[in-house]
N, C-alpha and C positions, 0 to 999 in steps of 0.2 A: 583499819586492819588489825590495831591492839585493841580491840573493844576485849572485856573481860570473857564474854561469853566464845569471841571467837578464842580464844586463847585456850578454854576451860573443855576437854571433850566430854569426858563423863566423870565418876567416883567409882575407884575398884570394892567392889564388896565382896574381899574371897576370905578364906576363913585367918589368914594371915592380919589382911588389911582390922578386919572386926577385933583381933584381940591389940592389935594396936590403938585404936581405938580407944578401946575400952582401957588399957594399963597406961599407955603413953602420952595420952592425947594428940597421936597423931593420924594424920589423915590422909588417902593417897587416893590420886586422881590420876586418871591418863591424858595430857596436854600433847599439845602441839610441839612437832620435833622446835622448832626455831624460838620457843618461850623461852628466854629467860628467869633466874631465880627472881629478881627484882620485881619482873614484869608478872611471874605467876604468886607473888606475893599479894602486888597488887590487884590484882583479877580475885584472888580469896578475898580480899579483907571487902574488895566492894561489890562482889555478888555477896557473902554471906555477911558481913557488917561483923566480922570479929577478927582478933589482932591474932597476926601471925608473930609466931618470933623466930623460927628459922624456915628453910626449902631444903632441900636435900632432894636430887634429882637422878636419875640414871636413863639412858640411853641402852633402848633394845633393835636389835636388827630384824628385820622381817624375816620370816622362814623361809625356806626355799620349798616351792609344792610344784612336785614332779607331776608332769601331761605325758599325754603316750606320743610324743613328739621326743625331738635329738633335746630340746633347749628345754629351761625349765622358769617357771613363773615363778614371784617370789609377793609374800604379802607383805602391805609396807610399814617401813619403820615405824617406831613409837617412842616415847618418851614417857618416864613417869616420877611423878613428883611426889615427895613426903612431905607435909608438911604440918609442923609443932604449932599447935596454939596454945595460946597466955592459960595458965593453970585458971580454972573452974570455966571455960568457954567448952562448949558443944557446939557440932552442927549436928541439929536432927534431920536424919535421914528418914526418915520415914512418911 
């Protein structure tokens, strides 16, 4: 149930995420609401085989998306994580 892959959904690439990247070395993914920093530390370090040194995490709520009904649908939560690696490590995205 903690395999790294199930933990790991994808890598955001919006024009934010890219310059952080680029200046920070850091790098942001959208994980599983229930991952922890520990556990999404170690899900990077052994999908991509490079050292993390922090997580920095934030919790988003689903929107709420109005139907032509009384009640309304909502899309579900997310979570996303930042995370710093060791000065001269990349992941190549491409």
């Amino acid at each position: 149930m903690n395999e790294p892959t199930d933990l790991i959904q994808t890598i955001c690439l919006t024009e934010k995420a890219t310059l952080l990247s680029d200046k920070e070395n850091q790098y942001v993914f959208k994980v599983v609401p229930r991952a922890t920093k520990p556990q999404i530390k170690e899900a990077i370090e052994a999908l991509f085989k490079k050292t993390v040194i922090s997580v920095n995490t934030a919790n988003y709520a689903g929107k709420k998306k109005r139907e032509r009904r009384a009640d309304f649908g909502r899309r579900p939560h997310w979570k996303k994580a930042i995370v710093t690696l060791k000065e001269g490590e990349k992941i190549d995205l491409a």
